[in-house]
BANU-785844 format. One record per residue: x, y, z of N, C-alpha, C in turn; residue number from 1; chain; residue in one letter. Coordinates in Angstrom, 2 decimals. Layout:
<sites>
{{X; Y; Z}; {X; Y; Z}; {X; Y; Z}; NUM; 'A'; 'A'}
...
</sites>
This chain:
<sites>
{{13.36; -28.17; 74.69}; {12.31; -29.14; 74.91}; {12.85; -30.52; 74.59}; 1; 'A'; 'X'}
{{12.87; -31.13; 75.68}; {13.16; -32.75; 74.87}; {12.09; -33.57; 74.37}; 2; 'A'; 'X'}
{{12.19; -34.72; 73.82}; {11.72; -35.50; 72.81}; {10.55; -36.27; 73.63}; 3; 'A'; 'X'}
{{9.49; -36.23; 73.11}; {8.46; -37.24; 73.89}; {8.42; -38.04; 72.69}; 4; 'A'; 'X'}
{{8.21; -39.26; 73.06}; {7.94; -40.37; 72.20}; {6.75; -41.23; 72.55}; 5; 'A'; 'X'}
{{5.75; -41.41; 71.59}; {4.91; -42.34; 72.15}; {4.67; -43.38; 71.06}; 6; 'A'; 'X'}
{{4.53; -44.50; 71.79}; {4.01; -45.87; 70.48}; {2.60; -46.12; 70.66}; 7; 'A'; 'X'}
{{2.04; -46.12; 69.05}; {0.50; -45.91; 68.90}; {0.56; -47.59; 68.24}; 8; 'A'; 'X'}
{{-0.80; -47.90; 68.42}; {-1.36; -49.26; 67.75}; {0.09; -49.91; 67.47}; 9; 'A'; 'X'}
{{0.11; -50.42; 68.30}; {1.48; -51.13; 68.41}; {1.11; -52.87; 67.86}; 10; 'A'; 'X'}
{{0.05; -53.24; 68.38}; {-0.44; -54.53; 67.77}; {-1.30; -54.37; 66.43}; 11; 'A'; 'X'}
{{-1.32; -53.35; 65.56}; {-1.75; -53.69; 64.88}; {-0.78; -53.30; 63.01}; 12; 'A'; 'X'}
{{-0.53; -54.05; 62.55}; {0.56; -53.67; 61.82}; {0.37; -53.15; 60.69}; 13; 'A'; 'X'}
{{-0.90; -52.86; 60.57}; {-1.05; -51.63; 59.22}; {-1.13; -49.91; 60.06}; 14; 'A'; 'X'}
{{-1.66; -50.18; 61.19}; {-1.89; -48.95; 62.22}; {-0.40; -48.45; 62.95}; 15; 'A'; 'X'}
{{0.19; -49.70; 62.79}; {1.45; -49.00; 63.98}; {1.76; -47.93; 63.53}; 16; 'A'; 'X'}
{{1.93; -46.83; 64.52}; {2.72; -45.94; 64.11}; {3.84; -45.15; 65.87}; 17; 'A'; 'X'}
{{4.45; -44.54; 65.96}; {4.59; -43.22; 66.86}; {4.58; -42.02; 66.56}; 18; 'A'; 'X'}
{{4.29; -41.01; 67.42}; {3.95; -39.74; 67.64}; {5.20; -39.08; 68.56}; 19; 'A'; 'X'}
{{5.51; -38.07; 67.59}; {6.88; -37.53; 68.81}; {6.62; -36.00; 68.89}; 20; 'A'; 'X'}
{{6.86; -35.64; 69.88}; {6.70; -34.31; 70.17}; {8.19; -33.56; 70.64}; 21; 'A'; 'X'}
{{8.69; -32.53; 69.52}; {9.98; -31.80; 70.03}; {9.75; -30.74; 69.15}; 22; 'A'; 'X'}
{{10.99; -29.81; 69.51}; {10.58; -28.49; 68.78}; {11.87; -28.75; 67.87}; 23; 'A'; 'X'}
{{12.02; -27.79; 66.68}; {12.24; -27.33; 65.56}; {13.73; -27.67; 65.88}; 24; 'A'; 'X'}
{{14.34; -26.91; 66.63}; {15.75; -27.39; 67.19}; {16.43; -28.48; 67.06}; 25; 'A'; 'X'}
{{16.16; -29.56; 67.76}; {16.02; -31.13; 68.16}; {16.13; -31.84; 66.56}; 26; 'A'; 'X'}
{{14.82; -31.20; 66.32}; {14.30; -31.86; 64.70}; {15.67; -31.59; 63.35}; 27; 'A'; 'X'}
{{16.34; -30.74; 63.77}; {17.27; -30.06; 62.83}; {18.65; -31.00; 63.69}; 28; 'A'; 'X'}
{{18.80; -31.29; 64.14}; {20.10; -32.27; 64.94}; {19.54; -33.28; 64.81}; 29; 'A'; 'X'}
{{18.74; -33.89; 65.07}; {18.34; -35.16; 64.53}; {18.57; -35.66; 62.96}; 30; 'A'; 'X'}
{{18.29; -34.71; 62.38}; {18.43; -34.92; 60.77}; {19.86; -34.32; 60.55}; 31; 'A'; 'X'}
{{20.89; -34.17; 61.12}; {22.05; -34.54; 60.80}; {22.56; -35.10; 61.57}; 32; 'A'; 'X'}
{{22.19; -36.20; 62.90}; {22.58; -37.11; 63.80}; {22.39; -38.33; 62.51}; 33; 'A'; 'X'}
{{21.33; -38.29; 61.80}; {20.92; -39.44; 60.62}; {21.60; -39.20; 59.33}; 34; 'A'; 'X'}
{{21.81; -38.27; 59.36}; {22.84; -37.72; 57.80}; {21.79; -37.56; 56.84}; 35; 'A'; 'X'}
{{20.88; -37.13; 57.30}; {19.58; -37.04; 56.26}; {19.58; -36.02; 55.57}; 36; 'A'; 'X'}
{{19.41; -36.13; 54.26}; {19.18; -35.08; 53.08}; {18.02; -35.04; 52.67}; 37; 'A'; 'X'}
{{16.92; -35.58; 52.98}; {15.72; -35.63; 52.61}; {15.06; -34.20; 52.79}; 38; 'A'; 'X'}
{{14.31; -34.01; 52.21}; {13.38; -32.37; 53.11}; {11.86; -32.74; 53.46}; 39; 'A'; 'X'}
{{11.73; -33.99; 52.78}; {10.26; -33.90; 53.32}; {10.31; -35.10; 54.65}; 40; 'A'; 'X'}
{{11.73; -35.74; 54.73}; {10.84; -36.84; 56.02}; {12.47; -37.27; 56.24}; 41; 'A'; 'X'}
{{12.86; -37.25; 57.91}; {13.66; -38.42; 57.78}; {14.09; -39.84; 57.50}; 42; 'A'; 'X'}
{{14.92; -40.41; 57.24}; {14.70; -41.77; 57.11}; {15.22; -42.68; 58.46}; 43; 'A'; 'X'}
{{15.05; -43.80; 58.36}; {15.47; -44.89; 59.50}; {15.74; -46.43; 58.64}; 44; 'A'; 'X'}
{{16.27; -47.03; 59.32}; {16.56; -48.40; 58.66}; {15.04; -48.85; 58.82}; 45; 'A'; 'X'}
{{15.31; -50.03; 58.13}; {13.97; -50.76; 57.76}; {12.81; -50.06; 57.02}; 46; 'A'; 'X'}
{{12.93; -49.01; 56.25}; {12.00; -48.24; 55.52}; {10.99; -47.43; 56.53}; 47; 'A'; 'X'}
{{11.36; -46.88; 57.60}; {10.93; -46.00; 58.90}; {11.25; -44.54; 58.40}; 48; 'A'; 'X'}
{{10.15; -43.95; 58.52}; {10.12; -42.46; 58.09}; {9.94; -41.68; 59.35}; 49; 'A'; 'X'}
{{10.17; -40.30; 59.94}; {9.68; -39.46; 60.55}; {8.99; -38.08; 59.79}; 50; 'A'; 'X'}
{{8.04; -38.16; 59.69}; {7.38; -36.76; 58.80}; {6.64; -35.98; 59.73}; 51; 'A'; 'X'}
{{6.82; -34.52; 59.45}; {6.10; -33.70; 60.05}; {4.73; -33.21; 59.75}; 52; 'A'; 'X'}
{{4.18; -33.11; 61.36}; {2.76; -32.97; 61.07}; {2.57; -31.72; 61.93}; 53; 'A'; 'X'}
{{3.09; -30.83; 61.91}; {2.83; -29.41; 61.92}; {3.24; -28.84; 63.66}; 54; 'A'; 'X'}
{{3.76; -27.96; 64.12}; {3.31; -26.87; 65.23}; {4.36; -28.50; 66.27}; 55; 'A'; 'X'}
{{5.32; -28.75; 66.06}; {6.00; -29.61; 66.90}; {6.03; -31.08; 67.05}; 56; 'A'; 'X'}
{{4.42; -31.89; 66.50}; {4.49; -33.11; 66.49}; {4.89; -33.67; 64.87}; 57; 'A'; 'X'}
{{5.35; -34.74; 64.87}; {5.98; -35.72; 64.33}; {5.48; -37.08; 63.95}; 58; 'A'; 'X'}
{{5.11; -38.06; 63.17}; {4.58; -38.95; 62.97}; {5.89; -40.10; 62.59}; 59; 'A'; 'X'}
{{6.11; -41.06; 62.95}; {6.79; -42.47; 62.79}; {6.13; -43.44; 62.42}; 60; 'A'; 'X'}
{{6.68; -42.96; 60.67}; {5.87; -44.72; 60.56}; {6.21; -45.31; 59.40}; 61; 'A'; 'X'}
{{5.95; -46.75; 59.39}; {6.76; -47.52; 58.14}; {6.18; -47.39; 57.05}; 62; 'A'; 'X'}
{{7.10; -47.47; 55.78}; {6.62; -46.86; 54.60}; {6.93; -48.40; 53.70}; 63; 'A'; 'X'}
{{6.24; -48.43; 52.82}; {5.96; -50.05; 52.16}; {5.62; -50.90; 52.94}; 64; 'A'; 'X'}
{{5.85; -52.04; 52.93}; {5.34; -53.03; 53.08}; {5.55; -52.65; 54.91}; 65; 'A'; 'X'}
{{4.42; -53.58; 55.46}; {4.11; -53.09; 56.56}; {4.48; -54.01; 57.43}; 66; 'A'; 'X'}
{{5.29; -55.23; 57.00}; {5.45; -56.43; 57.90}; {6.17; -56.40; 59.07}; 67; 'A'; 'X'}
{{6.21; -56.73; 60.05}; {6.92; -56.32; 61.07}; {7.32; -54.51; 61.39}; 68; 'A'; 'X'}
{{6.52; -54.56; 61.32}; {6.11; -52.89; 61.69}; {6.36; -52.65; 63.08}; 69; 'A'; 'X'}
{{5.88; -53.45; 64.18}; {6.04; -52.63; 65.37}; {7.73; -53.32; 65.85}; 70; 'A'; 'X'}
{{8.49; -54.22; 65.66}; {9.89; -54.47; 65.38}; {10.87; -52.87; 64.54}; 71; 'A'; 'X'}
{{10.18; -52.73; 63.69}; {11.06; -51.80; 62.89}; {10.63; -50.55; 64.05}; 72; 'A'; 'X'}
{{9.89; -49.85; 63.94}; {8.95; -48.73; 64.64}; {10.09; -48.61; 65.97}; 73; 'A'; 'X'}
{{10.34; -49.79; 66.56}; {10.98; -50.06; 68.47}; {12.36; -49.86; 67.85}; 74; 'A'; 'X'}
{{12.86; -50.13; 66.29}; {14.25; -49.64; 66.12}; {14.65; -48.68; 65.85}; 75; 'A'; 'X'}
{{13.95; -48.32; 65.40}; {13.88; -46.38; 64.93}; {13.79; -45.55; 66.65}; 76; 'A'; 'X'}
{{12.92; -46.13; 67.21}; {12.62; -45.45; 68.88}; {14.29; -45.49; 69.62}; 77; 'A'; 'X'}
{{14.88; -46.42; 69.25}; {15.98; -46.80; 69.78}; {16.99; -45.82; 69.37}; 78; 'A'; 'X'}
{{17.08; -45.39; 67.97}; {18.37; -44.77; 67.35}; {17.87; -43.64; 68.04}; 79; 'A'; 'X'}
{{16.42; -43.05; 68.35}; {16.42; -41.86; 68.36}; {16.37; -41.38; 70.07}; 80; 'A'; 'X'}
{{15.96; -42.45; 71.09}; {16.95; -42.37; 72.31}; {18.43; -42.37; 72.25}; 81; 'A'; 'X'}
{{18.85; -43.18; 71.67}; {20.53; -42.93; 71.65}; {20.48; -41.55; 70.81}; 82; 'A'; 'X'}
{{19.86; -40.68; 70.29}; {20.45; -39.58; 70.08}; {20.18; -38.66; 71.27}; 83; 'A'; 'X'}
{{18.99; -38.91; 71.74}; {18.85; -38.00; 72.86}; {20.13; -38.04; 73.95}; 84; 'A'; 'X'}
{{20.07; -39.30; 74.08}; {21.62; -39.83; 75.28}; {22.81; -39.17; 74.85}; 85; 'A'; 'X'}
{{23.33; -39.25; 73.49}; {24.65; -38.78; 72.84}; {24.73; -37.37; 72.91}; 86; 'A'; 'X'}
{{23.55; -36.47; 72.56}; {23.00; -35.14; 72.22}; {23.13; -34.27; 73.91}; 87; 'A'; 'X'}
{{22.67; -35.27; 75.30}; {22.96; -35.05; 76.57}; {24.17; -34.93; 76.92}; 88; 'A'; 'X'}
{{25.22; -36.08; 76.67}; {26.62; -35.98; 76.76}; {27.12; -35.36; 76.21}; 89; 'A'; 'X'}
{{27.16; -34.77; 75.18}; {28.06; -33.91; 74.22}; {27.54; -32.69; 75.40}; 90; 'A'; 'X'}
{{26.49; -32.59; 75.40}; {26.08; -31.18; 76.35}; {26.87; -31.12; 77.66}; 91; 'A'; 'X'}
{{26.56; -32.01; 78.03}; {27.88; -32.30; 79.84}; {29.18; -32.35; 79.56}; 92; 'A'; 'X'}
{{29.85; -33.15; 78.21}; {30.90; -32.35; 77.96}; {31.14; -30.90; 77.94}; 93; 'A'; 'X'}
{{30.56; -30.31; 77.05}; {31.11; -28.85; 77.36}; {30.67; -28.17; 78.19}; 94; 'A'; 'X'}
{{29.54; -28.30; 79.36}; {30.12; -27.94; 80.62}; {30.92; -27.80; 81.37}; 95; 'A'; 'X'}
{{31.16; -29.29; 81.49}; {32.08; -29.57; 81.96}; {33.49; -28.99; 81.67}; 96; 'A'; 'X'}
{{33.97; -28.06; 80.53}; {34.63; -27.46; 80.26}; {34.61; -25.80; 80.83}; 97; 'A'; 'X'}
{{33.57; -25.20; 80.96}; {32.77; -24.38; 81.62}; {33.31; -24.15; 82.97}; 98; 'A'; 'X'}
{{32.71; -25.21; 83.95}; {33.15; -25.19; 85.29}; {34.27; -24.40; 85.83}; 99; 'A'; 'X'}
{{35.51; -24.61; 86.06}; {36.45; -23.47; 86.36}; {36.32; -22.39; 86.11}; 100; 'A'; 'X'}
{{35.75; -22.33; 84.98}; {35.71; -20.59; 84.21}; {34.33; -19.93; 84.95}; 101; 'A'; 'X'}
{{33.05; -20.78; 85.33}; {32.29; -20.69; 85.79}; {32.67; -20.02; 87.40}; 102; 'A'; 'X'}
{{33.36; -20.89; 88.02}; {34.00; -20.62; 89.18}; {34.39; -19.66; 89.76}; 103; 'A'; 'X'}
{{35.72; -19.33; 88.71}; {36.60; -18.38; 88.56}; {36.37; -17.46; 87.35}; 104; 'A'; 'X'}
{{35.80; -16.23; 87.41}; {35.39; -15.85; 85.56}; {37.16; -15.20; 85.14}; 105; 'A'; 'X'}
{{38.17; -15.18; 86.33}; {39.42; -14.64; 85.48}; {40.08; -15.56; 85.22}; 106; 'A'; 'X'}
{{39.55; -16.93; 84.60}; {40.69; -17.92; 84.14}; {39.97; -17.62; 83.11}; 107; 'A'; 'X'}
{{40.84; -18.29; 81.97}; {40.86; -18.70; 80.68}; {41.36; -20.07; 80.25}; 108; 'A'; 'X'}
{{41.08; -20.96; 79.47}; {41.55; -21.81; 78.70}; {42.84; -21.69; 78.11}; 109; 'A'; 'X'}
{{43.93; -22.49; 78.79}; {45.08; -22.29; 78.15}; {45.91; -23.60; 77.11}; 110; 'A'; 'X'}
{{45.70; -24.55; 77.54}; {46.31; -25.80; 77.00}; {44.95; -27.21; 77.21}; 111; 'A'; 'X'}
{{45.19; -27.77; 76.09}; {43.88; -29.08; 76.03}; {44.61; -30.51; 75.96}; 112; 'A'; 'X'}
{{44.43; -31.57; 76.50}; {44.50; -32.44; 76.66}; {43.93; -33.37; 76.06}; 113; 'A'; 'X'}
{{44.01; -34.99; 75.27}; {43.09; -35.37; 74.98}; {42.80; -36.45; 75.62}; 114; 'A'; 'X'}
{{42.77; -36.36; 76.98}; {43.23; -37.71; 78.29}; {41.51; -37.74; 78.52}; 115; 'A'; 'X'}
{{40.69; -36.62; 78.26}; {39.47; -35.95; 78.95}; {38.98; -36.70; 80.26}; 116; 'A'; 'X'}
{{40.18; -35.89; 81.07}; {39.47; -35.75; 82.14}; {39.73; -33.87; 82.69}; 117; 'A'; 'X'}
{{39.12; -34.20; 83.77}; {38.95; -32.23; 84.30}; {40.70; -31.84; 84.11}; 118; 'A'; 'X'}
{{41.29; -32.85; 84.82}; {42.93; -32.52; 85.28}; {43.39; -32.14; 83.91}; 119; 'A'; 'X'}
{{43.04; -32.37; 83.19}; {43.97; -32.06; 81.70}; {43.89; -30.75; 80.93}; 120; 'A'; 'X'}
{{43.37; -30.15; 81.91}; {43.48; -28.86; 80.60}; {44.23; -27.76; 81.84}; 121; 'A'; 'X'}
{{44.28; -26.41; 80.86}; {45.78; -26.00; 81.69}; {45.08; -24.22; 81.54}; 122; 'A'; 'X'}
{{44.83; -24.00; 82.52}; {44.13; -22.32; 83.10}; {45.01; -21.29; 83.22}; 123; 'A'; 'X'}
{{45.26; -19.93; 82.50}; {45.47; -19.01; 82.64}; {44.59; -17.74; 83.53}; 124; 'A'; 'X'}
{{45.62; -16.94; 84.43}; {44.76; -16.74; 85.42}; {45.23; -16.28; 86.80}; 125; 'A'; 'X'}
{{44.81; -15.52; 87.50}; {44.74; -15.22; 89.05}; {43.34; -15.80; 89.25}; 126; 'A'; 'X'}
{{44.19; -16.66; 90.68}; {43.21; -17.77; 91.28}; {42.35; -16.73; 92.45}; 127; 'A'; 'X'}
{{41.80; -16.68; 92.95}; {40.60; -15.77; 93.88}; {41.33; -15.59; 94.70}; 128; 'A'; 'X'}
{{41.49; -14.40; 95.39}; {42.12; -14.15; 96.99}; {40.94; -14.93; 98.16}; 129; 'A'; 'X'}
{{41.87; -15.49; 98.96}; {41.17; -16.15; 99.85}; {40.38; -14.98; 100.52}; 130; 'A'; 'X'}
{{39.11; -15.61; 101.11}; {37.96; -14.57; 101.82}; {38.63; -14.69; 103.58}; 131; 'A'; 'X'}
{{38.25; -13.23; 103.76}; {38.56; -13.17; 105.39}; {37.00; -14.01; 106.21}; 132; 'A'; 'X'}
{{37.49; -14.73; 106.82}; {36.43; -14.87; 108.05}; {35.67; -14.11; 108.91}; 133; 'A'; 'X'}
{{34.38; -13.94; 109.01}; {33.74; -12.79; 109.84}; {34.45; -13.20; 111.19}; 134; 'A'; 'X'}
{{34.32; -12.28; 112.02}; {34.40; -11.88; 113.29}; {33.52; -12.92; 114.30}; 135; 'A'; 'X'}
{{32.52; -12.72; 113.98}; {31.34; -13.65; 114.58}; {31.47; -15.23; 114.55}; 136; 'A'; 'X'}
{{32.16; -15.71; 113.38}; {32.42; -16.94; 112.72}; {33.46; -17.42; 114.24}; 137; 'A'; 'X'}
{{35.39; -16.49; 113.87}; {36.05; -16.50; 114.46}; {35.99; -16.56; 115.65}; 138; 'A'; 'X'}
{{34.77; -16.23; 116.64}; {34.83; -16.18; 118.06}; {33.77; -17.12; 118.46}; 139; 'A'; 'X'}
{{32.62; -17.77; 117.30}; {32.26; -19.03; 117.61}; {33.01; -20.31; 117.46}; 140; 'A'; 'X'}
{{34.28; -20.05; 116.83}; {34.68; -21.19; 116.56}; {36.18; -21.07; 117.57}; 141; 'A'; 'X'}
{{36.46; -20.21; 118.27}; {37.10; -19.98; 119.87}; {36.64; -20.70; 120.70}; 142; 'A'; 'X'}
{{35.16; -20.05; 120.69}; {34.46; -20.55; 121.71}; {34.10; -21.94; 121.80}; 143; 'A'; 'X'}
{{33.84; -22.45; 120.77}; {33.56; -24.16; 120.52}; {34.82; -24.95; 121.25}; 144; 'A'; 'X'}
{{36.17; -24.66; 120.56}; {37.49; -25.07; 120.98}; {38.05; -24.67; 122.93}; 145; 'A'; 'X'}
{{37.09; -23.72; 122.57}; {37.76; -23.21; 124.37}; {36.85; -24.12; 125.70}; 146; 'A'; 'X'}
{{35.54; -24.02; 124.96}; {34.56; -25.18; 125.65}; {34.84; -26.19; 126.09}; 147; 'A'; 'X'}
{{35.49; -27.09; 125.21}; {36.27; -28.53; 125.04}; {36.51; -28.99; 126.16}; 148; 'A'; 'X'}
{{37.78; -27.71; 126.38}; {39.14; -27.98; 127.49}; {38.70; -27.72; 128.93}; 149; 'A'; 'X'}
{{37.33; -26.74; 129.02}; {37.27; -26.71; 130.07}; {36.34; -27.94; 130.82}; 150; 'A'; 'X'}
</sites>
């Protein structure tokens, strides 16, 4: 499930708060995307908490003094899109590692590169025997070529 984020009473700066909705998963990578040791709430710069309010949602909101609340609130929203973004890429990275093997299930991973791109890593393996062409294929594609000339 990914992260819904919403900003509540945004103009009013004892009320600001957000509401996030993710599951248990997310919530557990997030709190070591932040290096958080806390157990009852994450933290954020500017005295920005995330505490849980039961069954998946989440509450964001500033703790002491309340001044510039919806400033702090939009910076905390920020770290925690860039985790979603970082948390996506790390994921397409190792797909992307995937792929060939995906392809081909008799390769294996043989040698790594740290150039990261596809070309750099090095497959152990019989590559697929090429497929025969149907019959039907072969004599439409005669026939296309023989058409031409006449």
């Amino acid at each position: 499930m990914a992260l819904q984020l919403t900003l509540k009473s945004q103009f009013n700066q004892d009320l600001a708060h957000a509401v996030i909705r993710c599951d248990s998963g997310n919530h557990q990578k997030l709190k070591n995307y932040m290096h958080c040791k806390d157990e009852i709430a994450i933290r954020f710069p500017g005295n920005v908490a995330l505490f849980s309010r039961g069954r998946g949602w989440y509450r964001l909101e500033c703790t002491g003094n309340n001044f510039n609340a919806e400033q702090r609130l939009q910076f905390a929203l920020k770290v925690i899109r860039r985790y979603v973004i970082d948390d996506e890429k790390q994921t397409t990275e190792a797909l992307k590692l995937l792929v060939p093997t995906i392809l081909n299930p008799g390769l294996k991973l043989a040698t790594f590169s740290s150039m990261h791109s596809e070309a750099d890593y090095g497959y152990l393996g019989t590559p697929m025997p090429p497929k025969q062409a149907s019959t039907n294929r072969l004599q439409a594609l005669a026939h296309k070529f023989n058409s031409k000339r006449a």
